[in-house]
BANUPA-648602 format. One record per atom (N, C-alpha, C, CB): residue number from 1; residue in three letters; atom name; x, y, z. Coordinates in pm, whole numbers. Glycine has a CB too. Layout:
BEGIN
<rec NUM 'ALA' 'CA' <X Y Z>>
...
This chain:
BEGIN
<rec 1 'UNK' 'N' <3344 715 37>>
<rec 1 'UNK' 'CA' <3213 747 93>>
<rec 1 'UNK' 'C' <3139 841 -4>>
<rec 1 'UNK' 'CB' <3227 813 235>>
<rec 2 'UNK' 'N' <3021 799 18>>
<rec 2 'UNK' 'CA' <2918 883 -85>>
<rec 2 'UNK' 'C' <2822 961 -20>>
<rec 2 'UNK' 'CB' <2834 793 -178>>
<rec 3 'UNK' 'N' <2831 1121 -17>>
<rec 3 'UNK' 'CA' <2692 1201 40>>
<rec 3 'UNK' 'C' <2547 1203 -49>>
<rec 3 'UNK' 'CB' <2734 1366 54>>
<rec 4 'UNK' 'N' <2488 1181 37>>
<rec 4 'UNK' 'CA' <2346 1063 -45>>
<rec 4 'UNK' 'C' <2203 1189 73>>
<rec 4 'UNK' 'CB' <2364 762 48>>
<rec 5 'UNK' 'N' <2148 1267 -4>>
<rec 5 'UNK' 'CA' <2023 1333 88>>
<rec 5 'UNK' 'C' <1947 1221 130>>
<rec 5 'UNK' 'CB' <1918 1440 6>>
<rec 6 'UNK' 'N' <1903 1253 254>>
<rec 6 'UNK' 'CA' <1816 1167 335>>
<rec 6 'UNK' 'C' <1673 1174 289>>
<rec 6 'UNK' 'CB' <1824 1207 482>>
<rec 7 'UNK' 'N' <1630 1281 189>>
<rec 7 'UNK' 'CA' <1471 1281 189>>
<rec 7 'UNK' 'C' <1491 1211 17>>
<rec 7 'UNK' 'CB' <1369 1479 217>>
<rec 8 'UNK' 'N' <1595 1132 -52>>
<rec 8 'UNK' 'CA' <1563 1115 -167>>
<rec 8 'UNK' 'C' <1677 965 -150>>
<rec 8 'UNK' 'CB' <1586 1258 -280>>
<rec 9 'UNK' 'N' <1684 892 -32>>
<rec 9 'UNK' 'CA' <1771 790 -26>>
<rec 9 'UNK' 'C' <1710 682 -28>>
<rec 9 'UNK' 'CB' <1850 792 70>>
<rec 10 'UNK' 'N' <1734 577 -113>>
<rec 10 'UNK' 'CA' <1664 487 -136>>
<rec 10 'UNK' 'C' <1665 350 1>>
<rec 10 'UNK' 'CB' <1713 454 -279>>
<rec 11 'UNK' 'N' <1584 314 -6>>
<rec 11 'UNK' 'CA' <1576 169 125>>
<rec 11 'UNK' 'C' <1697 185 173>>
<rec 11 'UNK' 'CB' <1559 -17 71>>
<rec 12 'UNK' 'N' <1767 56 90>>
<rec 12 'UNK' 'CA' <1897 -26 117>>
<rec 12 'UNK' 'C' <1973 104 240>>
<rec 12 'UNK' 'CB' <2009 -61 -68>>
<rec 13 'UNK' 'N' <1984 240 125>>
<rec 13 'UNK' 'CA' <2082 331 206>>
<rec 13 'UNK' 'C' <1994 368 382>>
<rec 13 'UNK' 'CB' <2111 505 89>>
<rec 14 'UNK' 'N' <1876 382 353>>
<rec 14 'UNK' 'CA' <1775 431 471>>
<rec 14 'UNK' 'C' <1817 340 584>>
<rec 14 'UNK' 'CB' <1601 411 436>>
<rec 15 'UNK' 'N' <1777 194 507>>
<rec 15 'UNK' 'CA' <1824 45 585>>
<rec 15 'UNK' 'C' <1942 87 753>>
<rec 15 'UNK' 'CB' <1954 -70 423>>
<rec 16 'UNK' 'N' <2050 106 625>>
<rec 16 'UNK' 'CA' <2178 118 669>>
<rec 16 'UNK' 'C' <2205 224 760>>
<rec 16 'UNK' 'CB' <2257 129 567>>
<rec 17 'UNK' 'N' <2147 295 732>>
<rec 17 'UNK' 'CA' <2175 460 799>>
<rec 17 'UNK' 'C' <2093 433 952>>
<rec 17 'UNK' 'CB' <2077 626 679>>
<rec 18 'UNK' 'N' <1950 375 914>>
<rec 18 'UNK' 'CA' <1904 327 1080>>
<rec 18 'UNK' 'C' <1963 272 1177>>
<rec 18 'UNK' 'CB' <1819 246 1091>>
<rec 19 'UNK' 'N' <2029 155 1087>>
<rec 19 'UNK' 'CA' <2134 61 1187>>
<rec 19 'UNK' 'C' <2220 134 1236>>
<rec 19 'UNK' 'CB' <2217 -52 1125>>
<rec 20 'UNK' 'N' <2301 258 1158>>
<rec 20 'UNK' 'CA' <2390 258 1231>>
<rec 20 'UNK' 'C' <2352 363 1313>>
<rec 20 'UNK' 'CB' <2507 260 1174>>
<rec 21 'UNK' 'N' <2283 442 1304>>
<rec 21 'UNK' 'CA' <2185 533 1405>>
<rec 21 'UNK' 'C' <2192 499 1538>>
<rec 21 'UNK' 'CB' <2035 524 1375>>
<rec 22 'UNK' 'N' <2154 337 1519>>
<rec 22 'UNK' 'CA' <2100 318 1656>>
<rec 22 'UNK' 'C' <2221 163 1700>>
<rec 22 'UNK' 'CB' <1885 280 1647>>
<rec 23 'UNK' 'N' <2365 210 1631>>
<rec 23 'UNK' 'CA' <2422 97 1693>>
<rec 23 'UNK' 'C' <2400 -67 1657>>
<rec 23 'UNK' 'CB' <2383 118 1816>>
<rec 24 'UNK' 'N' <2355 -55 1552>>
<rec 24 'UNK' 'CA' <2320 -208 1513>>
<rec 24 'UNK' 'C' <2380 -255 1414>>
<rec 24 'UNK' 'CB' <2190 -234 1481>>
<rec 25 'UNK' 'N' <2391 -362 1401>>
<rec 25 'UNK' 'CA' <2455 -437 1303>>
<rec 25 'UNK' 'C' <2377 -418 1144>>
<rec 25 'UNK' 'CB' <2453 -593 1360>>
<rec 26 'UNK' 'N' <2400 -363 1033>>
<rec 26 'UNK' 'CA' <2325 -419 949>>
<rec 26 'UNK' 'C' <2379 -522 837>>
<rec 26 'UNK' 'CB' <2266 -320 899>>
<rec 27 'UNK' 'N' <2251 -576 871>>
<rec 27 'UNK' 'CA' <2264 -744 767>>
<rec 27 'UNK' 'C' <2187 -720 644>>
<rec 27 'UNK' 'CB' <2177 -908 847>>
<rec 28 'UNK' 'N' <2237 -735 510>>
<rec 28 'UNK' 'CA' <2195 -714 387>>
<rec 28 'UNK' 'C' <2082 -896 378>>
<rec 28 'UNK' 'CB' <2364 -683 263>>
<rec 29 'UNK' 'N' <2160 -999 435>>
<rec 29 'UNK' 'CA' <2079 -1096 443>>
<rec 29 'UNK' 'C' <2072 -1173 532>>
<rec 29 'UNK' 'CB' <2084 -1150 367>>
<rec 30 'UNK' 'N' <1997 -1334 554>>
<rec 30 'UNK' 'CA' <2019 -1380 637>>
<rec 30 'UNK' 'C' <2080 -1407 696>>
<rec 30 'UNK' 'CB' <2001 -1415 640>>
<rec 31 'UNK' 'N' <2185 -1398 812>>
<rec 31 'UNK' 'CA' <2296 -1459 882>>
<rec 31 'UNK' 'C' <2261 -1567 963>>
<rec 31 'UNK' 'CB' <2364 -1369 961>>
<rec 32 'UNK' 'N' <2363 -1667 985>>
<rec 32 'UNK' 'CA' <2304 -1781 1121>>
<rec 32 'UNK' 'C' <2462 -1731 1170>>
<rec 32 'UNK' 'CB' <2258 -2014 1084>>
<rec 33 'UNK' 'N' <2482 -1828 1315>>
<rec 33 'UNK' 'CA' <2590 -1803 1416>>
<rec 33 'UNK' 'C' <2645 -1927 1358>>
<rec 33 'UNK' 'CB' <2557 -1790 1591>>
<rec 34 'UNK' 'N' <2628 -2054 1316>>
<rec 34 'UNK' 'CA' <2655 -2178 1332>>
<rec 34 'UNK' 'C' <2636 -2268 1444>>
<rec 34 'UNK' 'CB' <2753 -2180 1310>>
<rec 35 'UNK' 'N' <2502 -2181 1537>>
<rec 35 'UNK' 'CA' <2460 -2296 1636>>
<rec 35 'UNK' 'C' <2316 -2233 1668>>
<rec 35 'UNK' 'CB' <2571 -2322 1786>>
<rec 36 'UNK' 'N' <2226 -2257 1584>>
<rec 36 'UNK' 'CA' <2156 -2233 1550>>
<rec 36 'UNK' 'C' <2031 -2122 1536>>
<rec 36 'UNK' 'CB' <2163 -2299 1567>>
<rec 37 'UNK' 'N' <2095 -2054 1561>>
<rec 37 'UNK' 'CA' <2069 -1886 1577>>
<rec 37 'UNK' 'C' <2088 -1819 1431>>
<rec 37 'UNK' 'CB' <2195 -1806 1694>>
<rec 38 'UNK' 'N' <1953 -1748 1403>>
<rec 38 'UNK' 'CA' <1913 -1703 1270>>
<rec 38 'UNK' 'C' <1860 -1541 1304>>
<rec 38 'UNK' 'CB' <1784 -1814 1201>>
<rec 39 'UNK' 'N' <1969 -1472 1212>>
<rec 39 'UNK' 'CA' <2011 -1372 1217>>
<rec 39 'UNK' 'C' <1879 -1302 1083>>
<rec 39 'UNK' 'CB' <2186 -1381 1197>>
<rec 40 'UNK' 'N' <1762 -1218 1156>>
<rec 40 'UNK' 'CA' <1685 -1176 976>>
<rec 40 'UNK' 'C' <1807 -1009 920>>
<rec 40 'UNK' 'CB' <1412 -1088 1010>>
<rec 41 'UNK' 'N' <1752 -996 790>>
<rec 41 'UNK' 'CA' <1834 -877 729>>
<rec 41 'UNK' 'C' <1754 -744 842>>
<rec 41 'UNK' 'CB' <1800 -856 514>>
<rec 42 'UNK' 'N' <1848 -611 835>>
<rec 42 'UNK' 'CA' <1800 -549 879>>
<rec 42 'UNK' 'C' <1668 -440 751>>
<rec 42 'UNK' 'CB' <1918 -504 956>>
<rec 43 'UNK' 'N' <1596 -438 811>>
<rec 43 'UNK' 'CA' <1512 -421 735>>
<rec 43 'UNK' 'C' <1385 -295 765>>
<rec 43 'UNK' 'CB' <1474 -550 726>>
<rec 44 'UNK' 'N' <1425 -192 821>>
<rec 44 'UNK' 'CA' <1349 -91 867>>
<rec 44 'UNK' 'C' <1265 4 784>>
<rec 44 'UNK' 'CB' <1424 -26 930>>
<rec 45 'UNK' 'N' <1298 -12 613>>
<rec 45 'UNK' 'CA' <1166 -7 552>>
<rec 45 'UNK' 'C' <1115 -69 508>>
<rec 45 'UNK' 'CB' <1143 44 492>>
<rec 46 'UNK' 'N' <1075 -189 532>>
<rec 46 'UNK' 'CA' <981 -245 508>>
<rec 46 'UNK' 'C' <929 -375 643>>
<rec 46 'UNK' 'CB' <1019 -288 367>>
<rec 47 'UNK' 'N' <1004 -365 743>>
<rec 47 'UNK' 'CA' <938 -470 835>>
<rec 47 'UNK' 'C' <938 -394 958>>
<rec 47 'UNK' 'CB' <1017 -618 851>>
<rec 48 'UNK' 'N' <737 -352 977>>
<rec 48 'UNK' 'CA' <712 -307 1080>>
<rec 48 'UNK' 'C' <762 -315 1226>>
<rec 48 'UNK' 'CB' <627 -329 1071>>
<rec 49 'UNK' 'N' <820 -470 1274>>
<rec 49 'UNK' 'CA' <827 -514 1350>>
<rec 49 'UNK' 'C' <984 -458 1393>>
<rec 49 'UNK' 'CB' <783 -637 1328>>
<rec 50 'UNK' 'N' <1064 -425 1310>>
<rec 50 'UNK' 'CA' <1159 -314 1342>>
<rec 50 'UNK' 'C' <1140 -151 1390>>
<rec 50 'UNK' 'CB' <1222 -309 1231>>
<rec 51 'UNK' 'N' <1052 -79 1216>>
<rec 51 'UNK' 'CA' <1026 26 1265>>
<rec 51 'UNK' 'C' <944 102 1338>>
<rec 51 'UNK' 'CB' <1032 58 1215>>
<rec 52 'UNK' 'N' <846 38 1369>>
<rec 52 'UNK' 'CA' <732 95 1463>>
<rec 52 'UNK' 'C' <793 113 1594>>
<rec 52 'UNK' 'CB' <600 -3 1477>>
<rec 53 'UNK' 'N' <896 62 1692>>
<rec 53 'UNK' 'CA' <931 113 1845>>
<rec 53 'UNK' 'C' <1013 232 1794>>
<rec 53 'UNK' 'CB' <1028 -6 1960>>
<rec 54 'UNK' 'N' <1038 228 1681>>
<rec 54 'UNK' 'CA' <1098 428 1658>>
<rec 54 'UNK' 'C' <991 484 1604>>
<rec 54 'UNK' 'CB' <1245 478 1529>>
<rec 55 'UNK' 'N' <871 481 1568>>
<rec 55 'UNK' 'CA' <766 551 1514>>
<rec 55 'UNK' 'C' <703 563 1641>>
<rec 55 'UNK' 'CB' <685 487 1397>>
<rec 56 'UNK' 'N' <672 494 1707>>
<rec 56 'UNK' 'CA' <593 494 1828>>
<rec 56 'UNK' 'C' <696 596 1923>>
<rec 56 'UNK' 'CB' <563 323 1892>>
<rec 57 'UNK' 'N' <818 525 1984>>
<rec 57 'UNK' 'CA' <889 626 2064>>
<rec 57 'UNK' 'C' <905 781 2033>>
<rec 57 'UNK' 'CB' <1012 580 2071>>
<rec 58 'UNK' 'N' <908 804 1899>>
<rec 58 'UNK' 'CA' <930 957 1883>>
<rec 58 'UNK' 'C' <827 1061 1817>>
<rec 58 'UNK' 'CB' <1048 970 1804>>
<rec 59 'UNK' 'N' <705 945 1812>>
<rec 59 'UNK' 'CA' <546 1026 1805>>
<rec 59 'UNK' 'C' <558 1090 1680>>
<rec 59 'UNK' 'CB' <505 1154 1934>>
<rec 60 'UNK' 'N' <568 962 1576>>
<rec 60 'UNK' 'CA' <597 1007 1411>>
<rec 60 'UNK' 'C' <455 978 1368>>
<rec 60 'UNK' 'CB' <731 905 1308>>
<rec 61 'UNK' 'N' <409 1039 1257>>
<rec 61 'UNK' 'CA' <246 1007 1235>>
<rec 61 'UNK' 'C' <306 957 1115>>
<rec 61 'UNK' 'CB' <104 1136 1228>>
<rec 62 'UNK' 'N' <235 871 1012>>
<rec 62 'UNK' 'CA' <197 851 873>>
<rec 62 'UNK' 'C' <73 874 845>>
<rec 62 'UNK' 'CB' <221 733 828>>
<rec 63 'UNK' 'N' <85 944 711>>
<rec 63 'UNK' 'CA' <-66 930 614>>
<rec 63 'UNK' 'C' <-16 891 501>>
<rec 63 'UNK' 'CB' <-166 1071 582>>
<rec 64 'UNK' 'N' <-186 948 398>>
<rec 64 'UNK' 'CA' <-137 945 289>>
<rec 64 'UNK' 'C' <-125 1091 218>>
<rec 64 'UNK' 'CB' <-210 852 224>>
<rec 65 'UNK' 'N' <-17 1134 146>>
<rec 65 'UNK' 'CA' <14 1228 96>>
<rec 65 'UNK' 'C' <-96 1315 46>>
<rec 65 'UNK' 'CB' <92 1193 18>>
<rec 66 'UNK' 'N' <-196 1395 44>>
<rec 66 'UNK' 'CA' <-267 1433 -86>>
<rec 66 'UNK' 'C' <-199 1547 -201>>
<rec 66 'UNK' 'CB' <-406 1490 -36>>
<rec 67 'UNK' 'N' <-113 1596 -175>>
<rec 67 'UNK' 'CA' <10 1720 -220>>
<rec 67 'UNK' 'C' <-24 1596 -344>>
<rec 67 'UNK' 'CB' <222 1760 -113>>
<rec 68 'UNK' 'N' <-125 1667 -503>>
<rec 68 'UNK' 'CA' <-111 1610 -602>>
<rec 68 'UNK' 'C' <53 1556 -681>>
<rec 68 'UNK' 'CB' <-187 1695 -667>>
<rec 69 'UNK' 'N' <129 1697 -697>>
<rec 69 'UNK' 'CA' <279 1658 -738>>
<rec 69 'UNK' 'C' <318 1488 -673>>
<rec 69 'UNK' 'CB' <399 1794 -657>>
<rec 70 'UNK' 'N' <318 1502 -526>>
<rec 70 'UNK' 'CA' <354 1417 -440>>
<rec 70 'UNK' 'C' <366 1254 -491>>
<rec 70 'UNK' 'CB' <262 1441 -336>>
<rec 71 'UNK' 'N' <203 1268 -542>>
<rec 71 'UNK' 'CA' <73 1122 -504>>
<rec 71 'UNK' 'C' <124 1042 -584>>
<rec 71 'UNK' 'CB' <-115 1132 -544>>
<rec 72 'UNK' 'N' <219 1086 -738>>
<rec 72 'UNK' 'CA' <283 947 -827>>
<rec 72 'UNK' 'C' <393 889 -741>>
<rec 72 'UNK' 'CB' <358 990 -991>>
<rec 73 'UNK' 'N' <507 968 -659>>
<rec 73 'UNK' 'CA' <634 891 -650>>
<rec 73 'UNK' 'C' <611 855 -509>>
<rec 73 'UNK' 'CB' <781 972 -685>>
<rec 74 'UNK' 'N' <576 932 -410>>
<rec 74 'UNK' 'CA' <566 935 -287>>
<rec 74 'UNK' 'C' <440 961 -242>>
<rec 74 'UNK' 'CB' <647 1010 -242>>
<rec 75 'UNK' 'N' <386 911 -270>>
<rec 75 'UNK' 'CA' <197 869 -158>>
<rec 75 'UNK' 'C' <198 903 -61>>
<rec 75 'UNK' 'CB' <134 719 -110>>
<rec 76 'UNK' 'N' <326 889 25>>
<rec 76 'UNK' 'CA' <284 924 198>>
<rec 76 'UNK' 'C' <388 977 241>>
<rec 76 'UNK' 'CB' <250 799 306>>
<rec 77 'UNK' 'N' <325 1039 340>>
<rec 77 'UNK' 'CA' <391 1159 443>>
<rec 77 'UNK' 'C' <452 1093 595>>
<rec 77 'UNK' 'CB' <250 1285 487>>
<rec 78 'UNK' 'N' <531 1205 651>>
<rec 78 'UNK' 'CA' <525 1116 822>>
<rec 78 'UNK' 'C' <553 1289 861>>
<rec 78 'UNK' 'CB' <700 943 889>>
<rec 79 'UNK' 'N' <531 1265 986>>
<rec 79 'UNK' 'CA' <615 1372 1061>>
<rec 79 'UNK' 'C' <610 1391 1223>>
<rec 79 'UNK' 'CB' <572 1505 1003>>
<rec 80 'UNK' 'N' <638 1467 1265>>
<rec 80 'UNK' 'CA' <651 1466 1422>>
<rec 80 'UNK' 'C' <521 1474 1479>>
<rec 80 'UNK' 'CB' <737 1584 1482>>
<rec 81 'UNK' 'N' <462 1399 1564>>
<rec 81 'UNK' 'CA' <278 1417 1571>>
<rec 81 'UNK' 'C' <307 1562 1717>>
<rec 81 'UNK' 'CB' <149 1192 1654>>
<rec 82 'UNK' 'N' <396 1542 1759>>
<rec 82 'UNK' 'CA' <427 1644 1903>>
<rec 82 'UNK' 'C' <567 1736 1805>>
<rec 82 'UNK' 'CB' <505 1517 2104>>
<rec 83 'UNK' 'N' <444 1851 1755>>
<rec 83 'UNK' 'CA' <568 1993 1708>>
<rec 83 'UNK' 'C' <634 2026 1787>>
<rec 83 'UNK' 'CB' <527 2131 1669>>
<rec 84 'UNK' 'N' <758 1996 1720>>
<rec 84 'UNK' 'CA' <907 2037 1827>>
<rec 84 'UNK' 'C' <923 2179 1779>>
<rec 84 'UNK' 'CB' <1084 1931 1793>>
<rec 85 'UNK' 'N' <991 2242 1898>>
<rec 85 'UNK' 'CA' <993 2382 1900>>
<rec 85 'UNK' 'C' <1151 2384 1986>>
<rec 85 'UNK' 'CB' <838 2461 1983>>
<rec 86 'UNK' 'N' <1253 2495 1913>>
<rec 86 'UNK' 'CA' <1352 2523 1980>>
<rec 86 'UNK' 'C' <1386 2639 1955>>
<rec 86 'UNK' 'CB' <1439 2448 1970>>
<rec 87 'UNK' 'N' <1411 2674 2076>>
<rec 87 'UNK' 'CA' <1388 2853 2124>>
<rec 87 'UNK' 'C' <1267 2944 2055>>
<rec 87 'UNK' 'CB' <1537 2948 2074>>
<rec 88 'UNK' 'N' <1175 2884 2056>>
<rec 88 'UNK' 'CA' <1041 2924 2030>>
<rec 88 'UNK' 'C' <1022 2921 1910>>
<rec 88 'UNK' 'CB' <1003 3039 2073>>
<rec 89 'UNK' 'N' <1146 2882 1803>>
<rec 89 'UNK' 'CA' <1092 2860 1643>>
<rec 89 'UNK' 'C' <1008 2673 1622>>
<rec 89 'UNK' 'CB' <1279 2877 1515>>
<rec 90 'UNK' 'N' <966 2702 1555>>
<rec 90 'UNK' 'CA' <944 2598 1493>>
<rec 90 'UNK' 'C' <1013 2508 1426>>
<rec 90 'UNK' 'CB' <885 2621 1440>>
<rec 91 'UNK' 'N' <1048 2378 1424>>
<rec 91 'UNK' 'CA' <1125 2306 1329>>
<rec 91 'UNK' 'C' <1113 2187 1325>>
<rec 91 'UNK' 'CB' <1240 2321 1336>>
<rec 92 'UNK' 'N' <966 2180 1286>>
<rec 92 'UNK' 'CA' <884 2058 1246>>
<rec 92 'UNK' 'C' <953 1949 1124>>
<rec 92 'UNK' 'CB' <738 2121 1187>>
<rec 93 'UNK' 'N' <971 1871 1158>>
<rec 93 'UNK' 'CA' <1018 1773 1035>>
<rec 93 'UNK' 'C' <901 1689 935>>
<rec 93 'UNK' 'CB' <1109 1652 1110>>
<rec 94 'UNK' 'N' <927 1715 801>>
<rec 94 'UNK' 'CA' <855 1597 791>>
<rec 94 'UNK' 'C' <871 1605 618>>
<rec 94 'UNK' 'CB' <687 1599 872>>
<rec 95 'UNK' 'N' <857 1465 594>>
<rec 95 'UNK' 'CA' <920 1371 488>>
<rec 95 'UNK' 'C' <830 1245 392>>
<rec 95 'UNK' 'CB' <1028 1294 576>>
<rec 96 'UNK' 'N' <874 1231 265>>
<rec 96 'UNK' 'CA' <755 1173 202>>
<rec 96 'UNK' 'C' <855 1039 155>>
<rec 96 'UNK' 'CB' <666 1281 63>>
<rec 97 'UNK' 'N' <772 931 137>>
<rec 97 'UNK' 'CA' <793 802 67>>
<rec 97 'UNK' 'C' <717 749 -34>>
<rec 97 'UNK' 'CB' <793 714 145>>
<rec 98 'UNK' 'N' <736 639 -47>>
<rec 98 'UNK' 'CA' <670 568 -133>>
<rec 98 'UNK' 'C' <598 461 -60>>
<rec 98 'UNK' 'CB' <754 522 -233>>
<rec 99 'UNK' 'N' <634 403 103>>
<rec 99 'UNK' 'CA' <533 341 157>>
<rec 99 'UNK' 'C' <534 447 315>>
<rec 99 'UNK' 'CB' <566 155 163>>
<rec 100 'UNK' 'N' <466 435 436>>
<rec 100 'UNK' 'CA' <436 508 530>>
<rec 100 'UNK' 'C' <574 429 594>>
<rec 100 'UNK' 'CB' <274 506 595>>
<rec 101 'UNK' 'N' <656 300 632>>
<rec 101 'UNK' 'CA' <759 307 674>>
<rec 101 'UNK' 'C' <898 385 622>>
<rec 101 'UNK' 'CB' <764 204 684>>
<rec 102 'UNK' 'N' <880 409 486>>
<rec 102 'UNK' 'CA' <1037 476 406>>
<rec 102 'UNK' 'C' <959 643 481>>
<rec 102 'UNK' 'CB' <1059 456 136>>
<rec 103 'UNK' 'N' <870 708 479>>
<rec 103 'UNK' 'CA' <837 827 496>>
<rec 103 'UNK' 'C' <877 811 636>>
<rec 103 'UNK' 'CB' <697 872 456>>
<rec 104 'UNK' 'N' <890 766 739>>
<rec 104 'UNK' 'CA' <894 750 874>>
<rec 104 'UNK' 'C' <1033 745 887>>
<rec 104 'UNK' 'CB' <818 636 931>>
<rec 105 'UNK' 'N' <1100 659 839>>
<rec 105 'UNK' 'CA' <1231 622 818>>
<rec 105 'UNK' 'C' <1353 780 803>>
<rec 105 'UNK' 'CB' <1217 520 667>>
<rec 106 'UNK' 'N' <1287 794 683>>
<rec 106 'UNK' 'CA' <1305 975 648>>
<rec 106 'UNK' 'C' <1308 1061 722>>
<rec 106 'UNK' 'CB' <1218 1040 582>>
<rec 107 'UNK' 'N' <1203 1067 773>>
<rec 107 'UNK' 'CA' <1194 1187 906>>
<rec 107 'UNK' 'C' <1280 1145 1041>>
<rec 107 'UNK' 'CB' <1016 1204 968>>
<rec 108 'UNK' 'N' <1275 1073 1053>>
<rec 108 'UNK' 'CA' <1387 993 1228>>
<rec 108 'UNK' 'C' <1503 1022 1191>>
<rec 108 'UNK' 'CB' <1400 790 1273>>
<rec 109 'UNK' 'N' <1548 968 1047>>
<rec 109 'UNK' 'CA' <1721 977 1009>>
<rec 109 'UNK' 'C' <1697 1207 982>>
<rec 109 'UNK' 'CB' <1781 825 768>>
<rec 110 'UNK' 'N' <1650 1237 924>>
<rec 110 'UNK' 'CA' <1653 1367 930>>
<rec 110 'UNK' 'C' <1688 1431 1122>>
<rec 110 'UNK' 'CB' <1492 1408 855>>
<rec 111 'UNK' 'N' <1606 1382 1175>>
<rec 111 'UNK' 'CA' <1616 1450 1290>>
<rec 111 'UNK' 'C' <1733 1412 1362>>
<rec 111 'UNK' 'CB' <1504 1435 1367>>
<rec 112 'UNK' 'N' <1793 1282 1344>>
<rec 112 'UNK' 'CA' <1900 1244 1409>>
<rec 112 'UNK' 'C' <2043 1292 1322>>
<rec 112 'UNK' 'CB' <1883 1088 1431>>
<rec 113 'UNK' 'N' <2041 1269 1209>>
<rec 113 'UNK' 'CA' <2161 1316 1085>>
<rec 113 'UNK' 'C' <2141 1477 1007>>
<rec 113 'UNK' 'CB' <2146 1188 939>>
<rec 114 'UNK' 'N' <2062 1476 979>>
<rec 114 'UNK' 'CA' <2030 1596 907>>
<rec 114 'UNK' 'C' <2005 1605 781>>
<rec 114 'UNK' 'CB' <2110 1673 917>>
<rec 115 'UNK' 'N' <2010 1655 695>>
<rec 115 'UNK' 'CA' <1980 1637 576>>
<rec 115 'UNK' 'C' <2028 1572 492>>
<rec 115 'UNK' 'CB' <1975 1709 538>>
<rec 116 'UNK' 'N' <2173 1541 510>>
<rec 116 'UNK' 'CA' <2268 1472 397>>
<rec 116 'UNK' 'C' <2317 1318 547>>
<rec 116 'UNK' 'CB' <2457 1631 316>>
<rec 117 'UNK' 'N' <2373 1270 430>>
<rec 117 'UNK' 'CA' <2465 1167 533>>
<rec 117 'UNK' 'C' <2586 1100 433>>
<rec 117 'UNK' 'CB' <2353 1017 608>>
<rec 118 'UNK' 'N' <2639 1067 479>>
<rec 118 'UNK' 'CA' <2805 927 436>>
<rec 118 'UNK' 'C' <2713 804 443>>
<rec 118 'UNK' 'CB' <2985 899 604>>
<rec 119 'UNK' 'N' <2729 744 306>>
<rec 119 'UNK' 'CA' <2729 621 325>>
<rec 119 'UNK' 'C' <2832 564 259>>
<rec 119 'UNK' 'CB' <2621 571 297>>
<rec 120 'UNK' 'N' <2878 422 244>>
<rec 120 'UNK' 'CA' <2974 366 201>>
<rec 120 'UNK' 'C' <2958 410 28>>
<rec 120 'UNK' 'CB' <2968 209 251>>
<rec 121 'UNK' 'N' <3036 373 -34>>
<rec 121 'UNK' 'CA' <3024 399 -228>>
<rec 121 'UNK' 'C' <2969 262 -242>>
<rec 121 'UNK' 'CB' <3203 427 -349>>
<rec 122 'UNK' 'N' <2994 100 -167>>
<rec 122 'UNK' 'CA' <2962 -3 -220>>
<rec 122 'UNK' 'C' <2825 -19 -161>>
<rec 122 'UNK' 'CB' <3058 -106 -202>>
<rec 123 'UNK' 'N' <2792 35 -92>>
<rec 123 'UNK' 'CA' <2604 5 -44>>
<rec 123 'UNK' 'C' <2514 128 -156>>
<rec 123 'UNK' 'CB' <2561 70 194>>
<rec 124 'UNK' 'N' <2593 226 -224>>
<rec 124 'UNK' 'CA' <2547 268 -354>>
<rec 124 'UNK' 'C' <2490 197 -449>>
<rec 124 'UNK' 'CB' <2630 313 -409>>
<rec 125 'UNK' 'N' <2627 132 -475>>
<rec 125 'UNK' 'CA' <2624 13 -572>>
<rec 125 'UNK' 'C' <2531 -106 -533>>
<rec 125 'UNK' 'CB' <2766 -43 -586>>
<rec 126 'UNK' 'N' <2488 -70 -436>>
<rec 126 'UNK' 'CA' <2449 -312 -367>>
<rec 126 'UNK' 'C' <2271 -255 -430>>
<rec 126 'UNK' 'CB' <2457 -395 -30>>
<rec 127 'UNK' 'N' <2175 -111 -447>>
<rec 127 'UNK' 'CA' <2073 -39 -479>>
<rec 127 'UNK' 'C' <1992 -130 -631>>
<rec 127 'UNK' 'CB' <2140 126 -504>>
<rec 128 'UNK' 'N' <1938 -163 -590>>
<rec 128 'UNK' 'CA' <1888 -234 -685>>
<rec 128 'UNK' 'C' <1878 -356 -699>>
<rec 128 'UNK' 'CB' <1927 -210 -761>>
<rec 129 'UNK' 'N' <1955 -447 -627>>
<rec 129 'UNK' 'CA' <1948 -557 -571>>
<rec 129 'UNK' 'C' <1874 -672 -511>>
<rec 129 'UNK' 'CB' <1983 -535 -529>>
<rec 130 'UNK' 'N' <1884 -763 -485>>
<rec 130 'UNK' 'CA' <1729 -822 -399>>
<rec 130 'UNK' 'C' <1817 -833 -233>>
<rec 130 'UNK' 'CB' <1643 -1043 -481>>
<rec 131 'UNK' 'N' <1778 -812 -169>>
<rec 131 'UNK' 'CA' <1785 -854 -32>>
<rec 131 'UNK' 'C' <1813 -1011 6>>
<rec 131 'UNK' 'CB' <1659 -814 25>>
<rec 132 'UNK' 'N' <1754 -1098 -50>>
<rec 132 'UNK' 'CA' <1758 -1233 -37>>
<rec 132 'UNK' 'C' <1909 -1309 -18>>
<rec 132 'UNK' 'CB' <1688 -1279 -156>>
């Protein structure tokens, strides 16, 4: 296992870390069952239609970054749109990408994992890859 920070983890690992967040299977690609049931990859930065019921459920905003440093690698921001507060401190999350789903992605796995996480050493390696 490899400790991989959550605000500098690329897709594939983000991918993975959602799924297992939330109990799901993740699929690097298409799967079928063999009766005719078509399985898509899991894909939570980049296909809305995954990540938006966790952007929506936990009242994550996206923009776009203006923090100049920011604006070459990571354009956009996310963060909690309802500031969480525990025992009267503050401990607002919030996290930058390169599209408004990886920034969203970032901030959910932060609040649920924390800053670092385990991922496998071979989903290290799979980084760079095509999905297909």
């Amino acid at each position: 296992m490899a400790t991989v920070q959550v605000s500098e983890a690329p897709e594939l690992v983000l991918d993975w870390l959602v799924a297992k967040s939330l109990g799901e299977e993740f699929r690097l690609s298409v799967e079928y069952d063999g009766i005719g049931n078509e399985y898509p990859p899991t894909r939570y930065t980049t296909d809305p239609a995954l990540a938006w019921p966790i952007i929506d459920s936990l009242g994550i905003e996206c923009g776009r970054c203006w923090n100049e440093g920011r604006m070459r690698t990571n354009p956009y921001d996310a963060a909690f749109a309802r500031i969480p507060f525990i025992d009267g401190k503050f401990v607002g999350l919030g996290e930058y990408g390169a599209t408004p789903l990886i920034a969203a992605m970032r901030v959910y796995l932060t609040s649920v994992m924390g800053d670092t996480a385990e991922v496998p050493d071979e989903l290290i390696n799979q980084e760079g890859k095509s999905y297909e």
